[in-house]
N, C-alpha and C positions, 0 to 999 in steps of 0.2 A: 177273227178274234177281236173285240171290242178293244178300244182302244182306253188307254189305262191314262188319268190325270193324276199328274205330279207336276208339284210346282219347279216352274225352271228358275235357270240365277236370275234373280232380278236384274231388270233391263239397264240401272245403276250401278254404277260400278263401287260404289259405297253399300257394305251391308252393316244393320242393326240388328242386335239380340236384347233384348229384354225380358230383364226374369224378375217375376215379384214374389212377395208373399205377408200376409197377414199376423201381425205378430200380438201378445198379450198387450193392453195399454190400461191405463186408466180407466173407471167409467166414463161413458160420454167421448172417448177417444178412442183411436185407433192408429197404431204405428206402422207404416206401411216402409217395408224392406223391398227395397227395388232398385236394378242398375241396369243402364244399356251400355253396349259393346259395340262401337264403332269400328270398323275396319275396313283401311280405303282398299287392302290390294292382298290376294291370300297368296300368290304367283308371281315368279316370275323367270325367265330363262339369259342366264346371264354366258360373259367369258369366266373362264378361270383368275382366280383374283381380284374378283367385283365385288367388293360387297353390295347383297341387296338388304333393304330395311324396310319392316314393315309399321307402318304408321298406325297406331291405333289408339283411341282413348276410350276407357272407362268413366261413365257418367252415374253417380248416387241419383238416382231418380226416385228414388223413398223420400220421407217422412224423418229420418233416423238417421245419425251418424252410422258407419259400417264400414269394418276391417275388410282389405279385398287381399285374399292370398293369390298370387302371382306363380303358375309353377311352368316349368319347360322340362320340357323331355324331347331330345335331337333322338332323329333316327339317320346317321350322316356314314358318308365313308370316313372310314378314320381322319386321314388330314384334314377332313373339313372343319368349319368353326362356327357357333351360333351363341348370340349372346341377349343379354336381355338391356335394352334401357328406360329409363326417365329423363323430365326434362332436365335432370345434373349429372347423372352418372352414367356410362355403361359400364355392365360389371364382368367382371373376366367368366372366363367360361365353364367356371369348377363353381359357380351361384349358379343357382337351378330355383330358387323361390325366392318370392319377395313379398313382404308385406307392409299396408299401405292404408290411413287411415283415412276415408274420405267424408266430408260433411254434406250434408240433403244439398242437393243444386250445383256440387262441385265435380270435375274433370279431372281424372288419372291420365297422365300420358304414359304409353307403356311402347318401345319400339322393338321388334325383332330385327337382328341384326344375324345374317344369312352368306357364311363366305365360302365357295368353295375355293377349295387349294390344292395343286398335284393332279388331281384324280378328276377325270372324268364319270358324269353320270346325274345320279340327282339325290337329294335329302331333303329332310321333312324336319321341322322343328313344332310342336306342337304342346300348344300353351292351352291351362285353365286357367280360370279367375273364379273363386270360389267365396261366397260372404261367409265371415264367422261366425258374425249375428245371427243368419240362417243358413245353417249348411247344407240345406238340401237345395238354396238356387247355386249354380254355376254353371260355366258356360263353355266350351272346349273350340280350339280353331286349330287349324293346321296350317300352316304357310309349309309351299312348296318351291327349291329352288333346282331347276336344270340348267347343266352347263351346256351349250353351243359346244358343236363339235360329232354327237353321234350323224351316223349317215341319216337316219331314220326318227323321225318323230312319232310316235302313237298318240293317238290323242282317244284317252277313254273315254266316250260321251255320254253313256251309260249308265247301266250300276257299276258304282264301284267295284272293282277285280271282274267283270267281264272281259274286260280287252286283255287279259293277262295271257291270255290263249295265242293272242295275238302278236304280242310282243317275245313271248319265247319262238314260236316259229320264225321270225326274223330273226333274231339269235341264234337262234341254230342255223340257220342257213349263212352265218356268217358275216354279216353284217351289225353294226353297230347301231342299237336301239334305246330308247327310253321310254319312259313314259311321261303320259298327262292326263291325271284324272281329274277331268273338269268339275264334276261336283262338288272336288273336294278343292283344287285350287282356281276355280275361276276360270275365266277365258285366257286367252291368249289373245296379243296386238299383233297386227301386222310384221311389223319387224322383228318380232319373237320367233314367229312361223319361221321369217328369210333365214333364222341362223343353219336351216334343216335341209338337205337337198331333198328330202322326200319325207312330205306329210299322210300317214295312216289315219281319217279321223271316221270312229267304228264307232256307231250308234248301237250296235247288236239290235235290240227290239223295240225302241224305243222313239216312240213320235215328236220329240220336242227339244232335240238335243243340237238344233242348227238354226240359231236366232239370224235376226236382219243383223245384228253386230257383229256373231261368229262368222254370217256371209260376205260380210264386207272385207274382215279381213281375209279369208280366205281367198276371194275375191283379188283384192292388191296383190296375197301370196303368189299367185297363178300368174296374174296379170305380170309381175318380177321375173316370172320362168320358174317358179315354182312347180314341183311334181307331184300332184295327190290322187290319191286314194279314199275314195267316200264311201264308207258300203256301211247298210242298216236295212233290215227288214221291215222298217216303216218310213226310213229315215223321209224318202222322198213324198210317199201317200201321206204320211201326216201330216206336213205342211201345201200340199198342194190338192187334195183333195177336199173338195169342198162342203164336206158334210165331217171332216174331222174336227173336233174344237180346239186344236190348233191351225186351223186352217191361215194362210197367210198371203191374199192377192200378190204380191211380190215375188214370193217364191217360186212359181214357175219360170220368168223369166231368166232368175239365177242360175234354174239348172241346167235351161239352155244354153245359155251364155257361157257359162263357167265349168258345165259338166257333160253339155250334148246329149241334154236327156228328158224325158217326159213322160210325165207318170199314167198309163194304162190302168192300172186297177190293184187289186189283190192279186197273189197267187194262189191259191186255197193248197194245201195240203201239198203244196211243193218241199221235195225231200232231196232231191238230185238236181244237177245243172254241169252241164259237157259243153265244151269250146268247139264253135264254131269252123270251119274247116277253114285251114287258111291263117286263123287266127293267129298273129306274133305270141300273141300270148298264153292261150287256153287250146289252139287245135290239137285233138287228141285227145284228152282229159275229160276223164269222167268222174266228178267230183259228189260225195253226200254233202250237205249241207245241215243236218239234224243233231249235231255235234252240242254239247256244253249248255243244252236246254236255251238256246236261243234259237231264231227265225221261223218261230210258232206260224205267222200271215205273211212268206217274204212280197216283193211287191216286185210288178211286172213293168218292164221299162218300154222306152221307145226311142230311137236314136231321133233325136233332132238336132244336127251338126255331126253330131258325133256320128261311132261306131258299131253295131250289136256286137260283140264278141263269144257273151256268155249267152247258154239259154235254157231253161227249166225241160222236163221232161216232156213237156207238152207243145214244146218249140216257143213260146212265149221268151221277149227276151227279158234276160237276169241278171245281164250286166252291158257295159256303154263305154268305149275310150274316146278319146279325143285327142288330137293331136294340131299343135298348134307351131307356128315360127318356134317359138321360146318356152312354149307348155307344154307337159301332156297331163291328162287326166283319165281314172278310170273310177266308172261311177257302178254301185254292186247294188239290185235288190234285197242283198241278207247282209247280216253282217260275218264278217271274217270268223269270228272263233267259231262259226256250227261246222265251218270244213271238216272232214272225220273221216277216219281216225288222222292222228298229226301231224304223223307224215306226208299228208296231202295238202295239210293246211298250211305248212313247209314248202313242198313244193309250187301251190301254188304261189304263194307273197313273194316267192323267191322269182318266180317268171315274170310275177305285176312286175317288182320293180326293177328287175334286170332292163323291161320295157320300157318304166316311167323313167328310169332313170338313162335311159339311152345305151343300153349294157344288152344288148339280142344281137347276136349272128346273124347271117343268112344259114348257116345249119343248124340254128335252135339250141346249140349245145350253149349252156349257161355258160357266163365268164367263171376265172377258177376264183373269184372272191366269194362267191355265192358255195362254194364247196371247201372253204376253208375249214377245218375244224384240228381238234386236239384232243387225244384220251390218253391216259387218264386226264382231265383237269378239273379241279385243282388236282396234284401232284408233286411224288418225293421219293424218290428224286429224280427220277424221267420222265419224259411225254415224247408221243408219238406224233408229229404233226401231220395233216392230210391234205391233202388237196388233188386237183386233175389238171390235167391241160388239153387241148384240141388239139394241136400236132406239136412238133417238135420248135423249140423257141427260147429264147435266153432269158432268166432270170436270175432273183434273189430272193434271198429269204433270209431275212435278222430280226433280231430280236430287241427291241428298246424297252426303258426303266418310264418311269410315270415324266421324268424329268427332260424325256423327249433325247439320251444319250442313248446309241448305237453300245449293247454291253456283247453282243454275240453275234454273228456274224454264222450262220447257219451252211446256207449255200450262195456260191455265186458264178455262174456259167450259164454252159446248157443244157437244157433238157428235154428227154422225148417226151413223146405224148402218151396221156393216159395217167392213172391213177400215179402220185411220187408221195413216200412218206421219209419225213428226214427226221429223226428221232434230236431232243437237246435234252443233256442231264441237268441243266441246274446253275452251269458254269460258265462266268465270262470269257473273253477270247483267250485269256492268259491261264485258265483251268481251273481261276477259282473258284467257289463255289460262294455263290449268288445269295443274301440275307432274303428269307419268307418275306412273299408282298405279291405286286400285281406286276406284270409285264407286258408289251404287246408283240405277237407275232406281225411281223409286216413283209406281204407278198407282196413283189414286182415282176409282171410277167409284161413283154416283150409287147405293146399292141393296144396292152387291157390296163384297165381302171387298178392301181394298186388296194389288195386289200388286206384289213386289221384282224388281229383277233386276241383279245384276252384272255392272259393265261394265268394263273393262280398256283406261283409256289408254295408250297404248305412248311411250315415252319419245321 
């Protein structure tokens, strides 16, 4: 399949939009309606309690005085908070537009201000700036903030909502995920990655979505003992192959280096990929890949450092780990969402990271975080929770408020092995019954990695 040009983020971390237009004037004249939109940063992944602030100015680059309307619309969890400023005011959070009158050659400063609070996760504050004079320029940005904290980072490198495929199957398997859709907020720093013990970054089909910048950091991420996951159906042939027009002499080394891998060629019409025997990860597993209209050309690997794990129908390999003192990495010819149907594509993320994250047995059997779940959830006024264990071993299971307080106290002993389900209505330790909102199930079993899961009382 011919490879598809689209423009990637500019290699500056500064971007401008400029919108013009041609208006009635005088004879002999011409009023020219134009503004650009500076914007130093659209992202960023903070703690709870941080505000972040997005720096921006509006510049009259016409001919003409022009009104610029200012509007916000948050998409947040409830306790979070987003506000708008200038260089005098910030305004409380119940102002949602503003307007502002600017002269030919002059600078709006307009700052977003991004706080989560409570609640774990991410939100979107998304701003236009719209001329009066000409209502058909304006311009729309999105700034995105993630809290530090999920086990799992997704990074969409993609089209937007491809990797969503992706991020619900870590979800369901129990584990605590987010997202990052780099197109729409930018890249990620170094130190953004380290808040995450395990980085997902899914290209699905797409050749152009892993710069010398996004290398570098992931690069340091690894280098720290970071845990990732790379998988793209061209991710690797597009930059290393030398007749792609992203070709990039650098990138082979990186993926040696950083991912234990090296690019052989196309796969043509590869639809299946089974694990190798042996494998920690994939032996046994016979997986489709043709899922969610992505990995149309996946791209056929070779371990250099690394490991083959995965491999197409035709014995070609299809995927690559590496395992290092303080790293591991596992590198995919396609990317994550074509696994098919979901359950597969569940099962498999849920073995990658059990692996990457140092969480596999000697008998293969997952740890019980990865089998954590709840039904009904959301729910009212019971839920069932679920989980397994490998043999007999002592735990717990309580239940905490966003505020990190113990309100339930579920189980706490032993337990045999095999599937346990311990039902909670709703009610703190004292039989109250609990105000609608979020809670976390939190499992500790004897041995293994404590794990989370979000539960949703319905009012």
């Amino acid at each position: 399949m011919p490879r598809r040009r689209r423009m990637s983020i500019p290699a500056a971390v500064a971007a401008a939009a400029t919108v013009t237009a041609l208006l009635g004037a005088p004879p002999g004249a011409l009023a020219l309606t134009s503004f650009a939109w500076e914007i130093a940063d659209r992202g960023a992944v903070t703690a709870l309690d941080v505000t972040s602030t997005f720096h921006t100015e509006i510049i009259n680059t016409g001919t003409v005085s022009d009104t610029y309307t200012v509007s916000l619309v948050a998409d947040l969890p409830t306790t979070w908070l987003t506000t708008m400023c200038d260089v005098s005011l910030c305004y409380p959070p119940f102002i949602t537009t503003l307007q502002y009158t600017v002269a030919p050659g002059d600078t709006l400063y307009i700052g977003v201000n991004l706080t989560p609070m409570l609640e774990m996760g991410a939100g979107t504050s998304t701003v236009t700036v719209a001329s009066l004079v000409a209502p058909a320029l304006d311009r729309t940005t999105v700034f995105t903030v993630l809290t530090a904290g999920p086990q799992v980072l997704v990074v969409g490198a993609g089209a937007t909502g491809q990797a969503q495929p992706v991020v619900d199957a870590v979800t369901a398997g129990g584990r605590t995920c987010v997202l990052w859709d780099r197109q729409v907020a930018g890249r990620l720093a170094a130190a953004e990655l380290g808040n995450f013990p395990a980085v997902i970054w899914d290209g699905a089909d797409e050749p152009d979505v892993l710069d010398a910048i996004d290398r570098a950091a992931l690069a340091a991420y690894v280098a720290g003992g970071g845990r990732l996951l790379a998988a793209g159906a061209d991710l690797v042939g597009g930059l290393v192959d030398p007749s792609s027009p992203f070709h990039d002499p650098e990138a082979a080394g990186w993926f040696a280096t950083v991912l234990g891998t090296a690019w052989v060629g196309p796969a043509a019409a590869a639809t299946e990929v089974s694990g190798l025997p042996g494998d920690p990860i994939a032996a046994g597993l016979v997986l489709a890949i043709d899922g969610n209209g992505v990995n149309a050309a996946p791209d056929v690997l070779a371990a250099q450092g690394g490991v083959p794990c995965l491999a197409f129908a035709g014995g070609q390999t299809a995927g690559v780990r590496r395992q290092a003192a303080d790293s591991r990495t596992l590198c995919l010819g396609f990317g994550c969402a074509g696994f098919d149907p979901a359950g597969d594509r569940e099962l498999f993320l849920g073995a990658a990271l059990d692996w990457l994250l140092g969480n596999v047995t000697a008998t293969g059997v997952p740890a019980a975080g990865r089998r954590l779940s709840a039904a009904p959830n959301p729910f009212n006024p019971r839920t069932r929770i679920s989980f397994e264990t490998r043999s007999r071993t002592a735990g717990s299971l309580a239940v905490f408020d966003l505020r990190g307080r113990r309100v339930r106290t579920l189980f706490d002993g032993a337990l045999g092995a095999g599937a346990i389900e311990i039902d909670w209505d709703g009610r703190d330790d004292n039989g109250r019954p609990l105000p609608g909102g979020t809670y976390v199930a939190h499992l500790a079993l004897a041995g293994e990695p404590a794990a989370k899961l979000k539960l949703t009382l319905a009012q």
